[in-house]
N, C-alpha and C positions, 0 to 999 in steps of 0.2 A: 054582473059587472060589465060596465058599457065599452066598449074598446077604446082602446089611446088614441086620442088624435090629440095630434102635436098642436098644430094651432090652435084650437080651443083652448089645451094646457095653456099657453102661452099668455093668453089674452087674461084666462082666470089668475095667474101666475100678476100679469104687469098692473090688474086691477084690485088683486084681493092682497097679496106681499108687497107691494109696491106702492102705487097711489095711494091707497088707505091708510098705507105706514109712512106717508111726509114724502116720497120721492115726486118732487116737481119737478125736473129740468122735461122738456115735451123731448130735447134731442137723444137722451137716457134712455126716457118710456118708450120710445120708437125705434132704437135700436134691440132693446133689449126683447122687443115686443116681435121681431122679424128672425132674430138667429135661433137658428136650432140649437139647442142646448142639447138635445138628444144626440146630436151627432157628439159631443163633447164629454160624455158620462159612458164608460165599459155599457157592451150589446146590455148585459144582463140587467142591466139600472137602468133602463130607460123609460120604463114604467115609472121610474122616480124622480125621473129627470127636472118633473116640475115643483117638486116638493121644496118646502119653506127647509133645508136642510142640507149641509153638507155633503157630498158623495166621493166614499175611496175612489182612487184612480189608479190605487198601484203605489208599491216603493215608499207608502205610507206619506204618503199625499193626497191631496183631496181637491174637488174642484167648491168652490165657495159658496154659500150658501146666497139665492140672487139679488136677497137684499142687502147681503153686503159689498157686492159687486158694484150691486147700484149706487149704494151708500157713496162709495170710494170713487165711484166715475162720476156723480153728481157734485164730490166735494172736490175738486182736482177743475172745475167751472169748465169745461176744451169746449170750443167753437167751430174746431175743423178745420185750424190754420196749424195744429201743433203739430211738432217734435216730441213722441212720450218714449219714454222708457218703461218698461211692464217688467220688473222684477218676480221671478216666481211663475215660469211658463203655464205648470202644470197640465192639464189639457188643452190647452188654449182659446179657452172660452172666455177669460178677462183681456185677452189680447185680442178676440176679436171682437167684443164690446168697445177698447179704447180705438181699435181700427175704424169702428163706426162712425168714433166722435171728433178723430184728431187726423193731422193729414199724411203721418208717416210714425211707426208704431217700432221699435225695439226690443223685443220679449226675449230676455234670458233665463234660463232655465241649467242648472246644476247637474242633473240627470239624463244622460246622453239616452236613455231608453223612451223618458216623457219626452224630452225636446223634438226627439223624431217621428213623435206619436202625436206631438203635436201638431208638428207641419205635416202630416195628413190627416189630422182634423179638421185645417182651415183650410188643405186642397179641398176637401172633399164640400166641405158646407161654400167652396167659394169665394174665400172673405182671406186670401192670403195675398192678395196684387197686393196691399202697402202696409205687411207686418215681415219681418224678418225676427225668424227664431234662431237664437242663439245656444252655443253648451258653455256654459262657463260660472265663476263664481260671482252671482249677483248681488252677492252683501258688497262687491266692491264694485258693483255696475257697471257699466261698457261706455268706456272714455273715448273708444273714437267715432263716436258718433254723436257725441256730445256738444256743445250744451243742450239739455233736453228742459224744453217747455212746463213737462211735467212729470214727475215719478209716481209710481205705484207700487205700491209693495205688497206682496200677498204672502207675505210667511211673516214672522212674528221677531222681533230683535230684541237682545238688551237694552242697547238705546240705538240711536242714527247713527248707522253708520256717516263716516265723515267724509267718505266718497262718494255718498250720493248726491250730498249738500255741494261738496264742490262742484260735480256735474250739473248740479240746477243753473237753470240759466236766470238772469236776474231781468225781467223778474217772470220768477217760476213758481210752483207749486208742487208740495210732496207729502204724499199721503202713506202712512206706515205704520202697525201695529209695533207699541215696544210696552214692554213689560217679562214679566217670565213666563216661564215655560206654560203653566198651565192659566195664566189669565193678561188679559193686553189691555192696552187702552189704543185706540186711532187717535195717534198724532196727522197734524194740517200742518207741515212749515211752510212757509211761503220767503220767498228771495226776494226783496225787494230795494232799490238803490243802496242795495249792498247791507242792508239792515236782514239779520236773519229773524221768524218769531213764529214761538209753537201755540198751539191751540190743541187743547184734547177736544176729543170730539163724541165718541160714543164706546162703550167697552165693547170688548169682544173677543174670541179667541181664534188664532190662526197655529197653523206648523210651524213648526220654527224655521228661521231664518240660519240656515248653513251657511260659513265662509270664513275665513280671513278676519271679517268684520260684524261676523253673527256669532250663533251660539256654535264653540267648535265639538268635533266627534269626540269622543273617545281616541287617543291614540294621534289625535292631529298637534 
C-alpha cells in the first residue's frame, strides 16, 4: 500500500471526480485542488479524505462528498467580488471552498461543538482571514449580515425556507437540497429585478436541514 500523500490525492481527486464528471469553472478546480480536505475529515478518516464519498464528522453530520461541493460552488457562478452565506458549517471544508471563490463568507452552523471545530479547521489549514463561523439556527440564516450575493445550503429542507430568499440580495443566487428526508433534489433560485425562479438541478441526498424553518426535532 503506497503511503498518503495529500497532494497527489488531491490532483487525482480534481481530475478523475471532478473534471471528468462536467465540473468546469477553472476558479472551482483551483480551489478545490490547493485545500487540504484532510485537515477538514476526524485524524482517523484521512486516509479517506479523498474519496468520491461522504465522511462522518460527528453529531451525525457529515462533510460532503467533493463533487458535490463542487457541484453547488460551480452552480452559485462567484467571481470573488461576493457576499455568501454557507448554511451548514459542518467541518468547514465548504466554507473554505466558498472563502476561495467569493470575497467575504458567513458559515452558520447549529452545533456549538462543529462550529468550534470548525474555526480550528480553517485556523489551522489558514483559510479563515475572510469566513466568519457562526452558532445558530441556519434554516433561518443570519440577517445582519445580509443581503448576501449568494446562499448554500448543505443540509437538506422540506422546501426554502423563506428566510433565506428574503436575505438574497437581488440579484442573487441560492443553492439548496429540498425534498425528504431520505432523497433531495438541488434547487438553483436565483433573485433577479425582484422576479424569484427555481431550477432543479441534479438529485442527491444531504442531513437534514434543523430549524425554525427546516425539518423540526422531536419534541421542538
Amino acid at each position: 500500500m503506497r503511503p498518503f500523500d495529500p497532494d497527489q490525492s488531491r490532483r487525482d481527486m480534481v481530475e478523475v471526480q471532478l473534471r471528468r464528471r462536467g465540473i468546469r469553472d477553472p476558479r472551482v478546480l483551483e480551489a478545490i485542488g490547493r485545500i487540504p480536505r484532510e485537515l477538514f475529515v476526524p485524524e482517523d478518516q484521512w486516509l479517506f479524505a479523498y474519496e468520491d464519498a461522504p465522511i462522518g464528522i460527528g453529531f451525525g453530520q457529515t462533510i460532503s462528498q467533493p463533487f458535490m461541493t463542487a457541484f453547488m460552488c460551480e452552480a452559485l457562478q462567484l467571481t470573488g467580488r461576493e457576499v455568501v452565506l454557507d448554511v451548514g458549517t459542518g467541518s468547514g471544508y465548504h466554507a473554505a471552498v466558498l472563502g476561495a471563490l467569493a470575497e467575504r463568507v458567513y458559515s452558520i452552523e447549529r452545533i456549538p461543538e462543529l462550529a468550534e471545530s470548525a474555526r480550528r479547521n480553517l485556523h489551522a489549514a489558514r483559510l479563515d482571514g475572510n469566513i466568519n463561523v457562526i452558532c445558530g439556527d441556519g434554516s433561518q440564516g443570519y440577517p445582519e449580515a445580509m443581503p448576501y450575493d449568494a446562499i448554500s445550503v448543505a443540509a437538506a429542507a422540506p422546501d426554502v425556507p423563506p428566510s433565506l430568499v428574503d436575505q438574497l440580495a437581488d440579484p442573487g443566487r441560492l443553492a439548496i437540497p429540498v425534498g425528504t428526508l431520505d432523497e433531495q433534489e438541488l434547487l438553483i433560485v436565483t433573485k433577479a429585478g425582484g422576479e424569484i425562479r427555481t431550477r432543479r438541478s441534479t438529485g442527491c441526498r444531504f442531513v437534514p436541514l434543523r430549524g425554525a424553518e427546516g425539518w423540526r426535532q422531536e419534541g421542538e
